[in-house]
Structure formats: C-alpha cells, structure tokens
C-alpha positions as CSV (number, residue, x, y, z in Angstrom):
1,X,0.0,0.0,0.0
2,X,1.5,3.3,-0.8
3,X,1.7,6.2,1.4
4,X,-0.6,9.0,0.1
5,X,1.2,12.5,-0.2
6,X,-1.5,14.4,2.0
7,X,-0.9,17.0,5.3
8,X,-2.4,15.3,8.7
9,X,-6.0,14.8,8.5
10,X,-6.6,16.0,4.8
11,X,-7.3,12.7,3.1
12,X,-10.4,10.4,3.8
13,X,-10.7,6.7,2.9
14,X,-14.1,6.1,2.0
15,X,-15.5,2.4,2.4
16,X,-18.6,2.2,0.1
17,X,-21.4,0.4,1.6
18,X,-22.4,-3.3,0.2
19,X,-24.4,-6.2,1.6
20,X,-24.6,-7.4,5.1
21,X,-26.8,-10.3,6.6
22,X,-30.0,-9.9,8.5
23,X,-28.1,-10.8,11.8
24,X,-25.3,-7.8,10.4
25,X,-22.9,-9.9,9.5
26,X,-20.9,-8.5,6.7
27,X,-21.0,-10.4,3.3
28,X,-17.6,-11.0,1.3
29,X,-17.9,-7.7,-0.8
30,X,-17.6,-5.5,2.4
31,X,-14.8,-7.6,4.2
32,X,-12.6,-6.8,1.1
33,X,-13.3,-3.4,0.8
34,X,-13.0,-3.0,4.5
35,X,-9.3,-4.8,4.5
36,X,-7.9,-2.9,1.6
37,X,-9.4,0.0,3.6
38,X,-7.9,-0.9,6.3
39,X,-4.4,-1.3,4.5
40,X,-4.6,1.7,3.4
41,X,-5.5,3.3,6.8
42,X,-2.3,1.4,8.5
43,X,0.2,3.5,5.6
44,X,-2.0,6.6,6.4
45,X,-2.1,7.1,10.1
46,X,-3.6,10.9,9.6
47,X,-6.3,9.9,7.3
48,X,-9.9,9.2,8.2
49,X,-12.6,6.9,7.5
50,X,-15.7,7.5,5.7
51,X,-18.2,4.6,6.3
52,X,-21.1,4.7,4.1
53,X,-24.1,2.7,4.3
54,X,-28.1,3.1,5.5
55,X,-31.0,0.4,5.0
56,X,-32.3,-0.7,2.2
57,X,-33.9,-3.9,0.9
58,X,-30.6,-4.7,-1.5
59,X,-28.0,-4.7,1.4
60,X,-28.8,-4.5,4.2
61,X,-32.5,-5.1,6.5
62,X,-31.3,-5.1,10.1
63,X,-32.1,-2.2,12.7
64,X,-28.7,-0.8,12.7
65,X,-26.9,1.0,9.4
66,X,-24.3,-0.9,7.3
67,X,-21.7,1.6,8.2
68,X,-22.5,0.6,12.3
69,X,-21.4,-3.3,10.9
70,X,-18.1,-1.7,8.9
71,X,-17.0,0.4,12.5
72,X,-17.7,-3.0,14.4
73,X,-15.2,-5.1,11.7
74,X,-12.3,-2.1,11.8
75,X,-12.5,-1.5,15.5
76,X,-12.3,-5.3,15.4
77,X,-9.1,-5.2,14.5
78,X,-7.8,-1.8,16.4
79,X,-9.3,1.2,13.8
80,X,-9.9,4.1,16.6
81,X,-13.0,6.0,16.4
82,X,-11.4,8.8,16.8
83,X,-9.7,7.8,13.0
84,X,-14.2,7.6,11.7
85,X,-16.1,10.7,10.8
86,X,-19.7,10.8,10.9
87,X,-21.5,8.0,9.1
88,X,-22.9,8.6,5.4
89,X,-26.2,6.4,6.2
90,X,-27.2,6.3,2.4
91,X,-29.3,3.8,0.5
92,X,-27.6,3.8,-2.8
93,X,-24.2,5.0,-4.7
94,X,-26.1,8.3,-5.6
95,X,-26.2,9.1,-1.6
96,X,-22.9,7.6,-0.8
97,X,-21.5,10.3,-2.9
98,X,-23.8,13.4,-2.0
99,X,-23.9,12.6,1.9
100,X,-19.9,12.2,1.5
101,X,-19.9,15.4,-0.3
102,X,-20.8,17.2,2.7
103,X,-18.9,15.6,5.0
104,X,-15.9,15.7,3.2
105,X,-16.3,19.4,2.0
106,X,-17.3,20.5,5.7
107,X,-14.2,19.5,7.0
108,X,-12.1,20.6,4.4
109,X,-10.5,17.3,3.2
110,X,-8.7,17.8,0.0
111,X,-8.3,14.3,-1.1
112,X,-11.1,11.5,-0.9
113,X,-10.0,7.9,-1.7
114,X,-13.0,5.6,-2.3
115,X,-12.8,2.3,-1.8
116,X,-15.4,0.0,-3.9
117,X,-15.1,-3.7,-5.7
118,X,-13.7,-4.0,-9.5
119,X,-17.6,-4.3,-10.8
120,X,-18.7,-1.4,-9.1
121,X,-16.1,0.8,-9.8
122,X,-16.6,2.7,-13.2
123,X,-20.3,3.9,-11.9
124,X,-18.7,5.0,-8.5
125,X,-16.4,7.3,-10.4
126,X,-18.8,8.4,-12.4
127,X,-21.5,9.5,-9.6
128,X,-18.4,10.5,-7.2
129,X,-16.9,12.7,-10.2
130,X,-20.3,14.8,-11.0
131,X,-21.0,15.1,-7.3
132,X,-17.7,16.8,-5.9
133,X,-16.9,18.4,-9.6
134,X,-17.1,21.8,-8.3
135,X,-15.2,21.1,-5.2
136,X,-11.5,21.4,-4.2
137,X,-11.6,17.7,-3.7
138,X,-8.9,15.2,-5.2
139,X,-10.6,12.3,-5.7
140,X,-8.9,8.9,-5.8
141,X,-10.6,5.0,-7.0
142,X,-9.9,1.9,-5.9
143,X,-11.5,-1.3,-6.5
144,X,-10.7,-4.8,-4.4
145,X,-10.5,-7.5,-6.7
146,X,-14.0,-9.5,-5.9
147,X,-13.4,-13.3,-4.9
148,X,-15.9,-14.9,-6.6
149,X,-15.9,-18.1,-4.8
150,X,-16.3,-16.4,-1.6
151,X,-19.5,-14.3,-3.0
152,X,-22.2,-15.1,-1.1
153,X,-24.3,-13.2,-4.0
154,X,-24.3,-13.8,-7.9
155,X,-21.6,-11.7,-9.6
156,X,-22.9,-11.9,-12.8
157,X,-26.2,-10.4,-11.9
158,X,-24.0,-7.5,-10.2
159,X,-22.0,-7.2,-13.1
160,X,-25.1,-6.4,-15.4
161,X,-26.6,-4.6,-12.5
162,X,-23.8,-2.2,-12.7
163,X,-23.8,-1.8,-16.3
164,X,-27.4,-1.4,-16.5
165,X,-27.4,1.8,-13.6
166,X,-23.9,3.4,-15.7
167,X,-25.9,3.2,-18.5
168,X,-28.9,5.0,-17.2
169,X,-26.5,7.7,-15.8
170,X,-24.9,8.1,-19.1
171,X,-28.4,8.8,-20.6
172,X,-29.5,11.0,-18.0
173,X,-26.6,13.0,-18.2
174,X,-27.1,13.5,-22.0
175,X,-30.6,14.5,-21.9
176,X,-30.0,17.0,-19.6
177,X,-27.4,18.3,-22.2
178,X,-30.0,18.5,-24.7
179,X,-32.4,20.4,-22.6
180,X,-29.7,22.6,-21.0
C-alpha cells in the first residue's frame, strides 16, 4: 500500500457500503473493501474513515446502518473512532457520494479515496466525479479485486446490474445536455 502525499488529517478513505446479513454480519464484498481500507489506513495514520451505508432492501434489513457493521469489523481489529467521521447512512451509490460530499467538504478534506469492488467501480467514479466536480476535492478510485468463490451473491447479476445503472447515468446525463 503506498503512502498517500496528503498533510495530517486531509485525506479520507471512503469504504462504500455493500451487503450485510440480516443478523449484520458483513457479506464478502464489504470484508474486502474494509481490508484494503484498512491497509490503506495502517500507511495513512492521519487519514480518516468514511463509512457509508443506510438500510435498504438490497444490502442491508437489520435495525442498525451498514456503516455501524463496517465500524464494528475495523474497531475489530484496532481502527480508533477517533480515525471515523460521521457515518454517510445512504441507501444507494447516488447518496454515498452526496452525503460524502458534505462531510468531506465540511471538514475541508482535500483528497477523498474511495474504496469499492472491481464491478462497481466505473459507476462509483462516475457519480463520485459529478457530485464533488465543483469542489477542491482530489478524488482517488480503488477497487478490491471481488473473490468470486467467496460471493455469497451472484456476480454476474452485479455485473449487469452495474452496467445497467452506468448506462442509465450516461443517458440521464445526456438529456440533460440537450435540454440545457
């Protein structure tokens, strides 16, 4: 993990929320994005963590938000909280990146990494890239490498998920060109 070039406490590592059980216990997808979180964390001392994650049918039914089940598995294994900002309790990629917006901005952190999985990637950055476009804000992608044999849920169908929802975007995006 490299070391990123940042003064204390102006970089955030954002852990994008993904499925948990209905007990809370975290599927596949979010323990790899929490350890390559958390590797990144251990080379960044200064940085903080942005845990993002609400309720919602897709991921996650319990009582408590995703991002409570992330700040259980990183305090696990010796995350401070003084190291976690606020949680982003959203229900969808669109509100990962507009409730991390504000937190982010708020606090004046100049870079944000985000931390998602290999399919999810390209829509991240391009919901992430349209929401903090008019900010300061260096942002920074990186995608765990999804173990397929671990998955508790079918890649395939999250692979054409993905494409589906980046496709929508795109088409959004260009209609609003047209009317604008």
């Amino acid at each position: 993990m490299a070391r990123l070039d940042s003064p204390r406490h102006a970089t955030a590592i954002a852990i994008l929320g993904s499925p948990n059980d209905a007990e809370g216990r975290l599927h596949s997808i979010a323990v790899e994005r929490c350890e390559y979180a958390l590797a990144l964390a251990e080379c960044n001392p200064d940085a903080w963590l942005l845990l993002t994650g609400g309720y919602g049918e897709h991921f996650n039914v319990t009582l408590l938000p995703h991002a409570e089940y992330l700040r259980r598995w990183l305090h696990g294994r010796g995350v401070s909280e003084s190291r976690l900002l606020p949680f982003a309790e959203s229900r969808n990629t669109l509100e990962d990146a507009s409730l991390s917006r504000a937190l982010v901005v708020d606090r004046g952190i100049r870079t944000l990494v985000v931390v998602t999985s290999d399919y999810h990637v390209e829509r991240a950055r391009f919901v992430f890239e349209r929401e903090f476009a008019d900010t300061d804000v260096t942002l920074v992608f990186t995608a765990t490498r999804t173990r397929e044999a671990d998955c508790q849920l079918d890649v395939a169908e999250l692979k054409a998920h993905e494409k589906r929802a980046l496709e929508q975007l795109r088409q959004k995006v260009d209609q609003s060109r047209h009317i604008g």
